[in-house]
ROSE-482521 format. One record per residue: x, y negated, z negated of N, C-alpha, C in turn. Coordinates in pm, whole numbers, padded with zeros to 5 digits, always signed. Last residue first. Example, Ala and Ser with C-alpha at 12.3 -4.5 7.8 and 13.67 -1.06 7.14 Angstrom:
2
+01285+00225-00708+01367+00106-00714+01290-00003-00787
+01319+00569-00780+01230+00450-00780+01320+00330-00780
end
This chain:
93
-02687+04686-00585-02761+04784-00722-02668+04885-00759
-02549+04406-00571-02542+04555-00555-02614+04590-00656
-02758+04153-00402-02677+04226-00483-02656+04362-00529
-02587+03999-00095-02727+04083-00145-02615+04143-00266
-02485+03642-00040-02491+03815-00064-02580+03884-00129
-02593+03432-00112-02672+03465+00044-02545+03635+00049
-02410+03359-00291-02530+03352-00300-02651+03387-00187
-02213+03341-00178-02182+03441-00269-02322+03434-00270
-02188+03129+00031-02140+03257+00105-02216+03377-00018
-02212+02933-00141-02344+02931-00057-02311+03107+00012
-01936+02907-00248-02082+02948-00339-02211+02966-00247
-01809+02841-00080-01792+02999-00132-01917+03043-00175
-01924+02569+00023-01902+02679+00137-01892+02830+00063
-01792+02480-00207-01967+02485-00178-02028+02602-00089
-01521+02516-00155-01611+02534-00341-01788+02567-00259
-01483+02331+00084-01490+02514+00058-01521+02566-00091
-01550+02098-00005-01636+02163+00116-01634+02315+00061
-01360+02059-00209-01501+02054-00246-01579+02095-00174
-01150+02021-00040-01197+02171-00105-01276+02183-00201
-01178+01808+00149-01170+01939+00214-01201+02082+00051
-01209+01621-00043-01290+01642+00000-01318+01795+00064
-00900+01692-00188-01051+01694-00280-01149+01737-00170
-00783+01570+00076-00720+01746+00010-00865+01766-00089
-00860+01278+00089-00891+01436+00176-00895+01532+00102
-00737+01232-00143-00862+01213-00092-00912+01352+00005
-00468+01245-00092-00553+01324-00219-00661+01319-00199
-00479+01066+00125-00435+01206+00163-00492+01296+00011
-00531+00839+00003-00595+00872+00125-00574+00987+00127
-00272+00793-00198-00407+00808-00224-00496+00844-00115
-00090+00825+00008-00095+00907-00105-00204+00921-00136
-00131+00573+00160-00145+00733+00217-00159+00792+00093
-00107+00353-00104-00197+00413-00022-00241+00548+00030
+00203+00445-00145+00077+00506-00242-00041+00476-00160
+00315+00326+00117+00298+00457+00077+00214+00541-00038
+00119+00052+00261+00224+00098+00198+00195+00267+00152
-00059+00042+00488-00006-00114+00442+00125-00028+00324
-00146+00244+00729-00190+00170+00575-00052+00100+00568
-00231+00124+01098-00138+00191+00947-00205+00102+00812
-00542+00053+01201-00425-00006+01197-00340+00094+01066
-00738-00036+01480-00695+00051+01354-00595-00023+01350
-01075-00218+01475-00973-00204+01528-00897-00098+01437
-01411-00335+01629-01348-00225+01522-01192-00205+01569
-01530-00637+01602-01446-00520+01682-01372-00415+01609
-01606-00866+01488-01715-00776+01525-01658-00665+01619
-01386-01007+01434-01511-01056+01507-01588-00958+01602
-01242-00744+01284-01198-00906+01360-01326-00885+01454
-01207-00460+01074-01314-00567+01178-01257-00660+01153
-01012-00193+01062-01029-00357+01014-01117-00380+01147
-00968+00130+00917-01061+00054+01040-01018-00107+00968
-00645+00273+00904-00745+00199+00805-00821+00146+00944
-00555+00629+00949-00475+00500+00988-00633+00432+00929
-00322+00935+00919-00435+00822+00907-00452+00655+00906
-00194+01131+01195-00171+01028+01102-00316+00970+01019
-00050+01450+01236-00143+01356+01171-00119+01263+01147
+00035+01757+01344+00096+01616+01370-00008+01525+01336
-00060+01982+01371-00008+01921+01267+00063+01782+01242
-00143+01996+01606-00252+01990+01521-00156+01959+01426
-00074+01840+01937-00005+01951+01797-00074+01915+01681
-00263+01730+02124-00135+01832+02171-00118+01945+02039
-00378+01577+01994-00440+01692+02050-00350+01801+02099
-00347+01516+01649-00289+01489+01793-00337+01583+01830
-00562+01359+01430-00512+01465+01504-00455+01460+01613
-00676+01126+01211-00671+01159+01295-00520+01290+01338
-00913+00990+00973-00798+01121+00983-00789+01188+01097
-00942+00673+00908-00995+00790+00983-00864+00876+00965
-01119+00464+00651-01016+00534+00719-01047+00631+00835
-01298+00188+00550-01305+00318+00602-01159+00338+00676
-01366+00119+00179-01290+00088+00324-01298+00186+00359
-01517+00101-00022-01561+00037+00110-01440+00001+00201
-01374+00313-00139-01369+00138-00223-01431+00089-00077
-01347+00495+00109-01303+00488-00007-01277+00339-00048
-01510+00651+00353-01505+00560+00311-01414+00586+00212
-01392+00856+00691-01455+00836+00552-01414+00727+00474
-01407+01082+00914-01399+00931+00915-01473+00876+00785
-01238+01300+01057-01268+01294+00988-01285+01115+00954
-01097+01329+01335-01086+01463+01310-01174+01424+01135
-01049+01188+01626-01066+01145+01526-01154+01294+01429
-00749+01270+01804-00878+01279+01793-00937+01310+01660
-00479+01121+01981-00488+01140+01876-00640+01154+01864
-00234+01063+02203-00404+01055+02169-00440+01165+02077
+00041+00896+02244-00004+01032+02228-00156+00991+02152
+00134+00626+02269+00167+00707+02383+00068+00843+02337
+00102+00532+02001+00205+00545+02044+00225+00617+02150
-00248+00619+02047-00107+00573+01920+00039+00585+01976
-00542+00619+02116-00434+00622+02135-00325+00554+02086
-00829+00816+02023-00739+00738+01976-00601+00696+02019
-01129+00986+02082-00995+01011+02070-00927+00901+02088
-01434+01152+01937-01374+01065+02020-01226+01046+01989
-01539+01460+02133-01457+01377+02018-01398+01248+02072
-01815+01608+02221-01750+01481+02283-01683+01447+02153
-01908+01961+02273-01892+01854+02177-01802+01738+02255
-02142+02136+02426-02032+02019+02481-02034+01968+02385
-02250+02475+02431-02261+02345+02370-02133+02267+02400
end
């Protein structure tokens, strides 16, 4: 299987869009450098005449709030992910 990510360029280094989610109807993306996985930024979508563009958040409680965001989403995945694992175990007699 060929997955196609699509990928972002930021300051010289391309960055691949690793999560793309709303909050208050705005969408963010959580992007990845391909080179070094820990290297992240997130950055806000703005439409100008019908063109999707990015751009940094506007101040630091923002990220804050964006990044708690994530951290919830990601471990509400794995809450669901445990319980679907525990429940598709057979039980011991």
């Amino acid at each position: 299987m060929i997955i196609h990510a699509q990928a972002i360029e930021i300051d010289g280094h391309n960055y691949i869009v690793a999560k793309r989610f709303e909050i208050s109807s705005n969408t963010y993306l959580y992007l990845v450098n391909e080179d070094n996985v820990l290297d992240y930024v997130i950055q806000k979508i703005i439409i100008e005449d019908g063109e999707e563009y990015v751009t940094g958040l506007d101040f630091e409680k923002k990220f804050d709030l964006v990044q708690a965001y994530i951290q919830r989403d990601f471990l509400m995945q794995l809450k669901d992910k445990l319980q679907n694992d525990k429940e598709d175990q057979p039980e011991n007699q």
